[in-house]
N, C-alpha and C positions, 0 to 999 in steps of 0.2 A: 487168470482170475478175472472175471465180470465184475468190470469196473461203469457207473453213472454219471453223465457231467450234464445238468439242465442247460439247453441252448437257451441264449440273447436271440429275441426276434430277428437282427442281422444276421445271426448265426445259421439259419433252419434250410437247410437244402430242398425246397419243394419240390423241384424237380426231381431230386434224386429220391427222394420219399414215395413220389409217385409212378416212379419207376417199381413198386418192390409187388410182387406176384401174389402176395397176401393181403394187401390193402383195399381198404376195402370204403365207401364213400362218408361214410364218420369219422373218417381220421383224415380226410381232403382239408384242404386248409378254408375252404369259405365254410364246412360244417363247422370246424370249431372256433371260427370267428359269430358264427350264428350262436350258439353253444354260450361264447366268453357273453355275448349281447342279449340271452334272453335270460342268464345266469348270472349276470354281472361278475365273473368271472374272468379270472386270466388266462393265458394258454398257457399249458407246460409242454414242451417238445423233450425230450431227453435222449441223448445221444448212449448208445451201449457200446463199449467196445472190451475184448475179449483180449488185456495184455494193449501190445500195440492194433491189434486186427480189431475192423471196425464188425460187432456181432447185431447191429440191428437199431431201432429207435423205436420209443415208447410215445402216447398222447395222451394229453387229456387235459382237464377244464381245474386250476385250481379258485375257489369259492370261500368263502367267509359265514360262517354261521355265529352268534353270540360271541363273537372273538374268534371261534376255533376256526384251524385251517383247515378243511377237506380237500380230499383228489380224488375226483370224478372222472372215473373213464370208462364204465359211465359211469350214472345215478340215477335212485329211483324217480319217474317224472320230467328225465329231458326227451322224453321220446324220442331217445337215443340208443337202443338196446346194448351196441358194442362198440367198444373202441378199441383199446389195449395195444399189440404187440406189433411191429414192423419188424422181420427176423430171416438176417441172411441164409440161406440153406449151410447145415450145418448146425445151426445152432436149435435148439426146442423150446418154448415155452415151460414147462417143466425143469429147464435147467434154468431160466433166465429171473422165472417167476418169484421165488424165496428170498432169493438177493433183492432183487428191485424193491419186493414191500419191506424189508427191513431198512434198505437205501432212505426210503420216501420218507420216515420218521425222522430221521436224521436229516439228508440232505433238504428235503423241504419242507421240515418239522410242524408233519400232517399231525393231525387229532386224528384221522377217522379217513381211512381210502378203499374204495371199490373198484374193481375191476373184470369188467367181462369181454369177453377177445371171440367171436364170431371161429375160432382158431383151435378155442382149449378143449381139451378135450376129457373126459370123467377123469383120465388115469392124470391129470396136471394135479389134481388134488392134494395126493401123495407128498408129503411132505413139507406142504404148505399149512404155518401155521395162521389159520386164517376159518373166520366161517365159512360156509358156502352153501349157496342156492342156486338155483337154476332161473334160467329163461328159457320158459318154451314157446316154441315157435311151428313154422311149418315150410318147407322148400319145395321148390317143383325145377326140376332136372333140364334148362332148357338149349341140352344137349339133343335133346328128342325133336321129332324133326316136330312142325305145326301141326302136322296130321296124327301123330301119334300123342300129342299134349293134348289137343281136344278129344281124342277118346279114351282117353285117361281118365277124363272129368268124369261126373255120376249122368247117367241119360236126362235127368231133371235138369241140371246146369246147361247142356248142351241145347234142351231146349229153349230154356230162358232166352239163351244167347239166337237160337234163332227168331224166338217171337221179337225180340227187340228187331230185327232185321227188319223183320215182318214189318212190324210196327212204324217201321220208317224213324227210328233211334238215330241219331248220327253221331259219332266222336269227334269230336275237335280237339286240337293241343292248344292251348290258353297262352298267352306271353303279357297279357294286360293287368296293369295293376288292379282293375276291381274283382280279382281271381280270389283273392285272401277273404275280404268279405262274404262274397256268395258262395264258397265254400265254407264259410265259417257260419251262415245263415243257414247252411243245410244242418251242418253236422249238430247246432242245436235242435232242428225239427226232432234229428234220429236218437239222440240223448233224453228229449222229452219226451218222448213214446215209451220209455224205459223208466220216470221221473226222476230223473235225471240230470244232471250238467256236464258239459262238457270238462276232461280233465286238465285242459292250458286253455288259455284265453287268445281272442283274436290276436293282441299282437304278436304274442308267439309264430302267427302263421306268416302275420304280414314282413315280421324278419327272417323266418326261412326262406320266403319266397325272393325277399331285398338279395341276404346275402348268397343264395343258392342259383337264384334261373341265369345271370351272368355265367356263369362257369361251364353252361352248358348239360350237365348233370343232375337235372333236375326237369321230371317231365311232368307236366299240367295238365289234366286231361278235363274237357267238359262231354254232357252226354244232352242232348238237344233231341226233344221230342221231332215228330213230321212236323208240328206247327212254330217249330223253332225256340220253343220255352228250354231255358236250362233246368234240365230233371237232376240232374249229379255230375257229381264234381270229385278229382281222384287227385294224391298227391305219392310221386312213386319217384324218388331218388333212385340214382344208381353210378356205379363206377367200376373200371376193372372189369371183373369177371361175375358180380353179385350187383342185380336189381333190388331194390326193395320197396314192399307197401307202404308208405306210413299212414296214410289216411284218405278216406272217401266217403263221403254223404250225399245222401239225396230226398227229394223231399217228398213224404212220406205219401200223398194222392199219387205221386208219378212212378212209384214205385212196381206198380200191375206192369209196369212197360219194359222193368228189366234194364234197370240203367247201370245197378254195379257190376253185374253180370257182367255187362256189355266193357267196361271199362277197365275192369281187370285185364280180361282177354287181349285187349287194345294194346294194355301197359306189357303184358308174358311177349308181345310179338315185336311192338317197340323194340325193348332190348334186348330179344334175341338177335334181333337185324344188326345190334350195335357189339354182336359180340358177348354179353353175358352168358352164362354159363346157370348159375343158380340164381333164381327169383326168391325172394324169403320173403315171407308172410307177413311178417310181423306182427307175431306171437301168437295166441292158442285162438281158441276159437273153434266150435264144432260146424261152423258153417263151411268152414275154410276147405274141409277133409270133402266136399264134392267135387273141389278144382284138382284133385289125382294129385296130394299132396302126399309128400314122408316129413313125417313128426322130427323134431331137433330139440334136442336138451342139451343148452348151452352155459356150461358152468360160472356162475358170478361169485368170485371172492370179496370179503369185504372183511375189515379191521381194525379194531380205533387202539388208541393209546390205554384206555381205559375200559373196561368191559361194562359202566354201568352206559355209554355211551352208544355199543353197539346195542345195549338190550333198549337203550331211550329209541334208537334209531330203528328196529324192528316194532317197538309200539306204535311209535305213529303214524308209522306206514301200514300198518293194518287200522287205526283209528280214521285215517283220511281216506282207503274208500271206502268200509265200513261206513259213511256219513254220508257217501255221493247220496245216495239215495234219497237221504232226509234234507240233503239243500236243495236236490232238484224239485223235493215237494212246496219245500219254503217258497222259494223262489217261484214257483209256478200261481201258490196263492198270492203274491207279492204282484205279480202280474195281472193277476186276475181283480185284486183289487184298485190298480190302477186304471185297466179297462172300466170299471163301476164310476169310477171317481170320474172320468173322462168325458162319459156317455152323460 
């Protein structure tokens, strides 16, 4: 019988968690102390065990809404795609899955819990009473040697990467705290080209970057013209056997020079040297499909106590970016009349 016991932060075996062949750099313990800090959130660790035999541990972020208790593992908006499941061989996702969300109501008398696991797969659905949607993403195989990933790519991409060359582009890996800002200075240029804002705000970045670049799992990349100006800026988590995108901007005149391009590249070669196996995209994007990507549809279940709960929670997540649009215009005249007022 799959039995649940939430650990006491004394309690959490990092070590032995970071031993497990499925894990993946969202469920490392400085992402979800980043996670509990830009969420105000507590961590849940949950130990599973099958009988006496220990079957695996679960993660994630518990949060407070209007009173109600949520469990995030993830949630729409931590730009977090996956958390979920730690599971000794033997055991499935599928079998572990139906117990634990009934567990979560009861044992940590959630309203309302999501969960997506980088892991699940279409058939986990079966018999879980739960909605479900997907995340889609894009992975690139970096079991392939270097010379085989760059002609994977589309002839267009392979060029960019060498005009930058050309062009006298240079990458550098960042370790300095003014990383978060001029990264967060581009990625508004590339949002207002679109009218646009950004969807987290700087401090968000300036605590991934607090609780992440320690641990060592967390790569910074900048992309420097010949004349030494920073053109873009790249942020690409990884652990295990899975690298990932999370974000890169650059600013939009330097952009003829091929600075994402170049930085991508940079980050696929980074962790293959360190051992990774699959790079992930993070999430859709038709631009993405010229880096000789394969498509990923990764199941997210979610559940509340109450059904008018989950349909409140699919509103207003279509209502909030349905709107990016019309803040980023606000805001742009808001700016623009500050400029008038100034002059």
């Amino acid at each position: 019988m799959i039995q649940f016991k939430r650990l006491k932060a004394s309690e959490i075996p990092w070590s032995e968690l970071d031993q497990f062949r499925d894990r993946v750099v969202f469920q490392t313990k400085p992402w979800l102390e980043f996670l509990c800090a830009s969420q105000h959130g507590e961590m849940v660790v949950v130990e599973i065990r099958d009988g006496n035999a220990p079957a695996g541990y679960f993660s994630g972020v518990l949060i407070r809404k209007a009173g109600f208790a949520i469990l995030g593992s993830s949630f729409p908006g931590w730009a977090t795609p996956y958390i979920g499941f730690n599971l000794l061989p033997g055991y499935s996702r599928a079998q572990v899955l139906p117990a634990f969300i009934s567990w979560a109501f009861q044992g940590l008398n959630c309203m309302h819990l999501e969960i997506s696991d980088l892991h699940f797969a279409p058939e986990d659905a079966s018999g879980v009473a739960a909605a479900t949607t997907f995340y889609e993403t894009y992975q690139s195989d970096l079991r392939r040697s270097e010379e085989e990933l760059f002609k994977a790519m589309s002839s267009a991409c392979r060029r960019c990467i060498r005009k930058a060359e050309k062009c006298g582009v240079v990458v550098e890996e960042a370790s300095d705290s003014a990383f978060a800002d001029e990264y967060y200075e581009q990625l508004k240029d590339v949002f207002a080209k679109q009218g646009k804002t950004p969807t987290y705000g700087l401090d968000r970045v300036r605590l991934l970057v607090e609780h992440m670049q320690p641990s060592g799992n967390l790569l910074l990349l900048r992309a420097r013209s010949a004349e030494g100006v920073c053109i873009g800026t790249g942020i690409y988590p990884g652990f295990n056997k899975t690298a990932e995108f999370w974000g890169n901007a650059s600013w939009r005149e330097h952009q003829h020079l091929r600075p994402n391009e170049t930085l991508h590249w940079y980050a696929m070669r980074y962790w293959k040297r360190r051992g990774a196996e699959l790079f992930d995209w993070g999430g859709g994007g038709e631009y993405k499909e010229k880096y000789g990507v394969a498509p990923l549809r990764v199941p997210w279940f979610y559940k509340s106590r109450y059904k008018w709960i989950s349909t409140a929670r699919d509103g207003l997540r279509s209502l909030y970016y349905s709107t990016r649009p019309l803040i980023g215009r606000l805001q742009g005249k808001k700016a623009a009349v500050r400029e008038e007022e100034e002059a």
